[in-house]
C-alpha positions as CSV (number, residue, x, y, z in Angstrom):
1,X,124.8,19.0,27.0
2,X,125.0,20.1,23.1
3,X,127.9,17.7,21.7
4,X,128.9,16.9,18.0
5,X,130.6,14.1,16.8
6,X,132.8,14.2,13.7
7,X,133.6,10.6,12.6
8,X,135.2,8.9,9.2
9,X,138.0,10.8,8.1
10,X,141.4,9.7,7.1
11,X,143.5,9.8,3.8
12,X,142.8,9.2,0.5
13,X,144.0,9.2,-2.9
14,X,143.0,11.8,-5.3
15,X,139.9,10.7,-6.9
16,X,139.1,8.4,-4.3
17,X,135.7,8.7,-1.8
18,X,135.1,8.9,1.9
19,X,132.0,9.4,3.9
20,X,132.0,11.9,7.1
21,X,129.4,11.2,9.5
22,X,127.8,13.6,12.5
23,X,126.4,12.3,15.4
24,X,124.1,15.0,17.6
25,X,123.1,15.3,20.7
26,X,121.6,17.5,23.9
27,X,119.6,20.5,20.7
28,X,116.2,19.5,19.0
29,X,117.9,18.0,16.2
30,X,115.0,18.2,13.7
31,X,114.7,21.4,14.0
32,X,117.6,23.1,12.8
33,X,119.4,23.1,9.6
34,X,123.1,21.1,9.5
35,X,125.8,22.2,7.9
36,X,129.7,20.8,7.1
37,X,132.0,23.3,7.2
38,X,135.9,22.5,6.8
39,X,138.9,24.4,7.5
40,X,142.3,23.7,6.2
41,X,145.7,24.9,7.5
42,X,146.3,28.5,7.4
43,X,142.8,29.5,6.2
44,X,138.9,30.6,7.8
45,X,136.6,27.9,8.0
46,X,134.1,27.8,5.5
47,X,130.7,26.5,4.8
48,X,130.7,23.2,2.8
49,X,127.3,21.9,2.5
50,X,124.1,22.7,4.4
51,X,120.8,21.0,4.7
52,X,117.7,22.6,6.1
53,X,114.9,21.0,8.1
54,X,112.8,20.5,5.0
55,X,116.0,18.9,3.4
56,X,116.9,21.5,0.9
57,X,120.9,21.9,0.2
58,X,123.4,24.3,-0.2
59,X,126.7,23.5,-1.4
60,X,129.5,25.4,-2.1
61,X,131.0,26.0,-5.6
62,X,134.1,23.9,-5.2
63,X,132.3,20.7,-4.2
64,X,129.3,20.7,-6.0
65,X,128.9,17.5,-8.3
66,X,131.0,16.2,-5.8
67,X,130.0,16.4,-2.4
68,X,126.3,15.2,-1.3
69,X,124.7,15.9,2.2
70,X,121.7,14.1,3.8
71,X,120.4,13.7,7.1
72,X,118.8,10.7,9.6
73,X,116.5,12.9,12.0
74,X,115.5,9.5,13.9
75,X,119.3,8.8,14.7
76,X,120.6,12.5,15.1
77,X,123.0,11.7,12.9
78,X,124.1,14.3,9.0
79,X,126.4,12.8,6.5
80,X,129.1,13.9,4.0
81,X,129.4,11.5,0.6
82,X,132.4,12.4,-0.4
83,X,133.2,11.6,-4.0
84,X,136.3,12.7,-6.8
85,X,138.5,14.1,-4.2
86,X,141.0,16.6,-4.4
87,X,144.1,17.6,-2.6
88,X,142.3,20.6,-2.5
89,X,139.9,18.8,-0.3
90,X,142.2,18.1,2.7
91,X,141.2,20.2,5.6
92,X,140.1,19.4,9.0
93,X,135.9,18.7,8.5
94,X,132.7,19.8,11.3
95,X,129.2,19.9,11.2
96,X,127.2,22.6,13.0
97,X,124.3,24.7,12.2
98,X,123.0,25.8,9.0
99,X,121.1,28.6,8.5
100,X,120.3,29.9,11.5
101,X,122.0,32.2,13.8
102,X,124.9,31.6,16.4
103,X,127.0,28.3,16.4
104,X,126.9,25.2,18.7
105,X,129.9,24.3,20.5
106,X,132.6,23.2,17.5
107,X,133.0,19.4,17.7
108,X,137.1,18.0,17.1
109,X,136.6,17.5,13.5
110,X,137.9,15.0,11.7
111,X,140.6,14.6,9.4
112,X,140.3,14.4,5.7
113,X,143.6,14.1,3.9
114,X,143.7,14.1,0.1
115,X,147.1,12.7,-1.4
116,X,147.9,13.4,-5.3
């Protein structure tokens, strides 16, 4: 069955770098366009960086400079390079589809907690 993975959260300093990493499974990865989305306490979910198939990204005003996406099609897999982080940062992270229409089923997330 469709299942996504969240993996390498955790806290950090302000300033300080992590890098989030997606692991796919049971959807023609290739495919679709992948997306990290975040969602912190008390607020909607929102789109944080996308990458299509062709590998063309999106990212959203508050990270860009920041934030990098990329993708492994061969191992399934999207990251999130994290870089200059702010306690504006901290939310719980997932990746999903980019793009396209509908959602997969929403992975765990994982953790990203930005002390300042």
């Amino acid at each position: 069955q469709v299942q996504l993975v969240e993996s390498g959260g955790g806290l950090v300093q302000a300033g300080g770098s992590l890098r989030l990493s997606c692991a796919a499974s049971g959807f023609i990865f290739s495919l679709n366009g992948m997306g990290w989305y975040r969602q912190a306490p008390g607020k909607q979910r929102e789109l944080v960086a996308g990458i299509t198939r062709g590998i063309n990204t999106n990212y959203a005003d508050s990270v860009k400079g920041r934030f990098t996406i990329s993708r492994d099609n061969a191992k399934k897999m999207v990251y999130l390079q994290m870089n200059s982080l702010k306690p504006e940062d901290t939310a719980v992270y997932y990746c999903n589809k980019f793009g396209m229409s509908g959602y997969l089923p929403w992975g765990q997330g994982t953790q990203v907690t930005v002390s300042s």
